[in-house]
VOGU-3710 file (C-alpha; in Angstrom, 3 decimals, decimal comma):
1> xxxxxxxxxx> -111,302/-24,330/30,647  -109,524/-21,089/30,693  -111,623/-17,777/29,837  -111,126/-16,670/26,052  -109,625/-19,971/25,265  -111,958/-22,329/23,481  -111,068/-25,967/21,805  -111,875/-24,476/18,346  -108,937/-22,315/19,173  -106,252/-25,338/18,594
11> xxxxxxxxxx> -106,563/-25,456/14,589  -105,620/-23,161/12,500  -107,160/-19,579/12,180  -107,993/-17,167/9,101  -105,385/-14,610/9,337  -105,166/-10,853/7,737  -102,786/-9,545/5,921  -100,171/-9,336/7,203  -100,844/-11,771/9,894  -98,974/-15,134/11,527
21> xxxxxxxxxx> -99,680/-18,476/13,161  -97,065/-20,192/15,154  -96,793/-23,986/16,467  -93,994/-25,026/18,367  -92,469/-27,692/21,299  -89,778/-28,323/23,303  -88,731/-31,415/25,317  -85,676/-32,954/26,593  -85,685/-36,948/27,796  -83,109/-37,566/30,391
31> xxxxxxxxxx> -83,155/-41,364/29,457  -82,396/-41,126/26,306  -80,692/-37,894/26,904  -81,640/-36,132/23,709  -83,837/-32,836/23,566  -85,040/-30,602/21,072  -87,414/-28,107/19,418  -89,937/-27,991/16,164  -91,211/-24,997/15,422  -94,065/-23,719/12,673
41> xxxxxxxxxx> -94,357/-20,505/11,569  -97,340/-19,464/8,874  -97,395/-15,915/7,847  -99,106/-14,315/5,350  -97,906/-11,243/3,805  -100,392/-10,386/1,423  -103,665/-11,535/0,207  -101,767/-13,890/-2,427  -98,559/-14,598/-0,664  -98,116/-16,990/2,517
51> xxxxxxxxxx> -95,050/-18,148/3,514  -94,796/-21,284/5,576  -91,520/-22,162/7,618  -90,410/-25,226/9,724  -87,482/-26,004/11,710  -86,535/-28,579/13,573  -83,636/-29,185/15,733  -82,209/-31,712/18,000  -79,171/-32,082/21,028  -77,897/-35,327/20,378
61> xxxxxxxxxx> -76,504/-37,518/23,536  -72,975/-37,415/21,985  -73,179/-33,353/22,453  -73,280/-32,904/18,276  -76,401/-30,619/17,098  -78,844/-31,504/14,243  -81,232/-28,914/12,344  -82,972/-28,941/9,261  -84,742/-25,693/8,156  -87,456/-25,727/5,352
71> xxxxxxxxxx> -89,725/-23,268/3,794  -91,944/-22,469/1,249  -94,773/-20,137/-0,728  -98,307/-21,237/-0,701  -101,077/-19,295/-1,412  -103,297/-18,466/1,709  -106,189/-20,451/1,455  -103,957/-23,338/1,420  -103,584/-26,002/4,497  -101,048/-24,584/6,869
81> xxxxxxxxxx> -100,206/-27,169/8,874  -97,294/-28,691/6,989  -94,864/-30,126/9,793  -97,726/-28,786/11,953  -100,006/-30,691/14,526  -102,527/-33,476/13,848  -104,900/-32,642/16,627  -106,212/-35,469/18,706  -107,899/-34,385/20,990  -108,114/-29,976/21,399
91> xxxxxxxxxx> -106,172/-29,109/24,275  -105,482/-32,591/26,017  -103,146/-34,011/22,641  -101,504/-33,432/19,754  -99,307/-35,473/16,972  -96,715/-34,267/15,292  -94,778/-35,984/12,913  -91,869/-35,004/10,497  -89,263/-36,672/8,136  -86,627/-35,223/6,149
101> xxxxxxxxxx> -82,794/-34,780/6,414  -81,202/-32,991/9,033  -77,211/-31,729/9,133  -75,809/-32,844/11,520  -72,726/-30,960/13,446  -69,565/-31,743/14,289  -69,505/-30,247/17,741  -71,982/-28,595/20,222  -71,865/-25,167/18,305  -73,772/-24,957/14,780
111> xxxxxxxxxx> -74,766/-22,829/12,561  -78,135/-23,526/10,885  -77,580/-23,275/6,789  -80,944/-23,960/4,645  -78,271/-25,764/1,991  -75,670/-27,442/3,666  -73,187/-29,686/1,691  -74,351/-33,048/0,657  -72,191/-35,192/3,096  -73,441/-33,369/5,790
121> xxxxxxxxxx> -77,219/-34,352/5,290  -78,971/-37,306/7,680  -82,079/-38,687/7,169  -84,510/-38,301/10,141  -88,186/-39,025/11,165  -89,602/-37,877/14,233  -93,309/-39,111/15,148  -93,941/-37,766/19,075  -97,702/-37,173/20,844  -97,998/-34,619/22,853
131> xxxxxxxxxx> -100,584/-35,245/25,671  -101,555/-32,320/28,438  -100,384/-32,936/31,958  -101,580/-28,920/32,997  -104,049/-26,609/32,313  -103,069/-23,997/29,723  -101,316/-21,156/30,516  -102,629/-17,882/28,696  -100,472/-14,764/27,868  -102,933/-12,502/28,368
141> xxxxxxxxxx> -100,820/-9,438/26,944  -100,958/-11,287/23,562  -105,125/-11,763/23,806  -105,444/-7,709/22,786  -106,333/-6,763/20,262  -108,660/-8,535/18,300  -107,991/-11,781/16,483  -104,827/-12,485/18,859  -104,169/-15,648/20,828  -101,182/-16,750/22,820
151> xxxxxxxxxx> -101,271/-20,041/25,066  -98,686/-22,896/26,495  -98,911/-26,446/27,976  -97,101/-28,651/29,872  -97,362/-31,826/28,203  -95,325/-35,260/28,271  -94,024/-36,558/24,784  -94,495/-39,845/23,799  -92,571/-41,375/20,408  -90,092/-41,677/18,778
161> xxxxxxxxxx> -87,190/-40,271/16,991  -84,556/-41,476/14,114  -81,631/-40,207/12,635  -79,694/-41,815/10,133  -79,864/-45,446/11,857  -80,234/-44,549/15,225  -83,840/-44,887/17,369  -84,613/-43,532/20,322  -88,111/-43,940/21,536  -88,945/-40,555/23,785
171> xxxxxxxxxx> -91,113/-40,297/26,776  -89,929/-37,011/28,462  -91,558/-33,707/29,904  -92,567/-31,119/26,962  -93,454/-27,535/26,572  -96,049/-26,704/23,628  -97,133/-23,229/22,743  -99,391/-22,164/20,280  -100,116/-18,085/18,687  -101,799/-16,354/16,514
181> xxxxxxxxxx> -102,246/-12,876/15,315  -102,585/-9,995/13,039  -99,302/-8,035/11,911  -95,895/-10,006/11,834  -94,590/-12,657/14,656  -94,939/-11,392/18,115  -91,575/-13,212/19,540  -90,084/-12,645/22,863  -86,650/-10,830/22,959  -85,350/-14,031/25,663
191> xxxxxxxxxx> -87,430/-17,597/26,166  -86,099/-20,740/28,853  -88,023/-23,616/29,978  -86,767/-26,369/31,715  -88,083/-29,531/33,790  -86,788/-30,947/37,070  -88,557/-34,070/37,203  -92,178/-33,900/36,813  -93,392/-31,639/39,585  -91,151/-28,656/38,389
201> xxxxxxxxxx> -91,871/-27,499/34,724  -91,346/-23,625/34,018  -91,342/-21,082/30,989  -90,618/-17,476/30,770  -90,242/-14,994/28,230  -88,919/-11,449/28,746  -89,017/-8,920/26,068  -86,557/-5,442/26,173  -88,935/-3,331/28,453  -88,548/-5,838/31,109
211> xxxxxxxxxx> -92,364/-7,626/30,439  -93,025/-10,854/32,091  -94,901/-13,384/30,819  -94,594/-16,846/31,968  -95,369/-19,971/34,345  -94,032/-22,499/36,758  -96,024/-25,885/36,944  -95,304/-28,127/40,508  -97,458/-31,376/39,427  -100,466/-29,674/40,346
221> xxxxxxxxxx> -100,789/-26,037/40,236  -99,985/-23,972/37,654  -98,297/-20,542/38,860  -98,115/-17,531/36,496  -95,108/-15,901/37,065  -95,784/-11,788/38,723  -91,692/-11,050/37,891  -88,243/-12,910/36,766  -84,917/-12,092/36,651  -82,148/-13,289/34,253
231> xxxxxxxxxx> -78,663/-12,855/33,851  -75,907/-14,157/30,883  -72,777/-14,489/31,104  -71,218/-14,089/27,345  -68,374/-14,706/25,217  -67,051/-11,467/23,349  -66,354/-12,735/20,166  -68,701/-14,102/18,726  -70,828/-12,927/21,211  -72,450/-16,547/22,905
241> xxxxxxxxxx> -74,255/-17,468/26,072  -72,463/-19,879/28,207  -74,297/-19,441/31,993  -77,514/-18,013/33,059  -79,075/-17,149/36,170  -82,603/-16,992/36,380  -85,029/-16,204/39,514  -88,798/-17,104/39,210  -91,323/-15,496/41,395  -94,748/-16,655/41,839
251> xxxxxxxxxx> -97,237/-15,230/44,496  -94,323/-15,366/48,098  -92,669/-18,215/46,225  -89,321/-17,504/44,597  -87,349/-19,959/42,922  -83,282/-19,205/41,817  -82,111/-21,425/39,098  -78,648/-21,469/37,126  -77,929/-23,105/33,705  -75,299/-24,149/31,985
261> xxxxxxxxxx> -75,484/-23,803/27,426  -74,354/-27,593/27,095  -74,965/-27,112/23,470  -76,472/-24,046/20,946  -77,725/-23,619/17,222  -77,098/-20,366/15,341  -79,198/-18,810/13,015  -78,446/-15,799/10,705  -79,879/-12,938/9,397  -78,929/-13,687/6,122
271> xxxxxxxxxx> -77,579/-17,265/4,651  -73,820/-16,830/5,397  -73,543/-14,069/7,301  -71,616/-13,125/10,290  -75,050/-10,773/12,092  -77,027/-13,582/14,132  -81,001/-13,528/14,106  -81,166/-15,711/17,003  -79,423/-18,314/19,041  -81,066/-21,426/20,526
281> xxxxxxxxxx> -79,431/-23,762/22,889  -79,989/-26,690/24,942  -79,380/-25,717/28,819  -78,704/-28,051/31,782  -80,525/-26,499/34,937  -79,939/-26,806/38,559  -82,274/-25,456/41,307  -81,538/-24,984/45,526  -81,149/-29,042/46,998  -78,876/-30,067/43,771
291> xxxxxxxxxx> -81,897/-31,348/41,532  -81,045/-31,096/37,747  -82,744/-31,090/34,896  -82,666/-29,701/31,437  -84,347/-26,900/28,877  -84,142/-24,985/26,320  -83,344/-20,895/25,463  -84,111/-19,070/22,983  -82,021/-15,320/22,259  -83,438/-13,166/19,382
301> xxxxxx> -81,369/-10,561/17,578  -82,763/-7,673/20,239  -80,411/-9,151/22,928  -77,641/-10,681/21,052  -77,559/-6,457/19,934  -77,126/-5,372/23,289
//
């Protein structure tokens, strides 16, 4: 087991005030071709106040984009695992399941709205286990100080998922991460992941001073990642990511990647207006000998201000 990570460590912590606790996946399942994200974020602001948020999102196989975002007030000593994990087994699985309604777009660009019109509402349920196919990778930045925890897993989702009155049972490559902390949500200014087939899984996140913090997993070796590179190409108005380049480098290994924003999900700042907090998109990658795959990216409001 890695050092400073223990199996206690998967369920949920005490947290000060302020402090946060943050659950989320990724996966993408070339059969079915339909990927995703759910993603939990506790944080409590005071000693009586915790707010608990969920959202979900999926990339349909038609190229149409579904979200649902939900949140509430609870008081701290409450359960926080609402459209959290059921853990299975600590580090080697994990269940998540989730029903609701989703809206569902009309195209590949969205905006997410917490009210959306009636019409545009689908019912969904999503039940998916998430079982570990690497060791974890810890962040070790995010260990310090005190009471702070950071980790991700490559795992393989197994499930299924329904919208409206469409199934699609999943079995697909997954990315879970999992942290925890004092003071408000330590997020990375730029997240991607991908797979290419089993034996290449990766993750990186780069913040605005250039820190690297990341992984590539071949089948059987997990690499952290010493340095990466990214660049976007953008839209000017409104400002959007349509191709990235991206070089990973491990140890004397370097691997170039480019990706392609097949489809994206906008959140704002504020319910209806124009400033963007983040973006997050679905992205096909290709890597040197024309193997594909597919991932996801994530672009908080410090880029998308630059």
């Amino acid at each position: 087991m890695a050092v400073g990570l223990e199996r206690s460590d998967e369920y949920a912590h005490h947290l000060g005030t302020p402090g946060f606790e943050r659950h989320e996946f990724s996966f993408y399942d070339s059969v079915a071709h339909l990927g995703g994200y759910h993603r939990l974020l506790v944080t409590d602001l005071e000693a009586s106040q915790r707010v608990v948020s969920v959202a979900t999102c999926f990339f349909l196989p038609d190229g149409t984009v579904a979200d649902a975002i939900e949140e509430r007030t609870a008081a701290p000593q409450e359960e926080p695992w609402l459209g959290g994990p059921d853990i299975v087994r600590p580090l080697e699985a994990v269940a998540f399941e989730s029903r609701g309604r989703l809206e569902v777009s009309d195209g590949p660009h969205a905006i997410a709205r917490p009210e959306p019109g009636e019409s545009l509402w689908q019912e969904y349920h999503m039940a998916l286990e998430l079982q570990a196919t690497s060791p974890a990778y810890l962040d070790l930045e995010r260990w310090s100080p005190a009471g702070c925890g950071s980790y991700e897993q490559v795992t393989t989702a197994e499930g299924g998922i329904r919208i409206a009155n469409t199934y699609w049972e999943i079995s697909a490559p997954a990315i879970r991460s999992h942290d925890w902390g004092p003071g408000s949500e330590r997020d990375a200014s730029l997240s991607l992941n991908g797979a290419i087939g089993n034996n290449f899984v990766f993750a990186t996140h780069l913040d605005t001073s250039h820190e690297v913090a990341g992984f590539v997993w071949d089948g059987t070796v997990l690499h952290p990642l010493a340095h990466a590179a990214v660049r976007t190409d953008w839209s000017a108005a409104p400002r959007r990511p349509h191709n990235i380049r991206l070089s990973l480098v491990a140890g004397a290994t370097t691997w170039e990647l480019s990706g392609q924003l097949r489809a994206l999900l906008a959140t704002p700042a504020k319910p209806g207006g124009a400033e963007m907090d983040h973006l997050d998109g679905l992205v096909r990658w290709s890597i040197e000998g024309g193997r594909v795959g597919h991932g996801t990216a994530h672009y908080d409001h410090r880029v998308l201000a630059i």
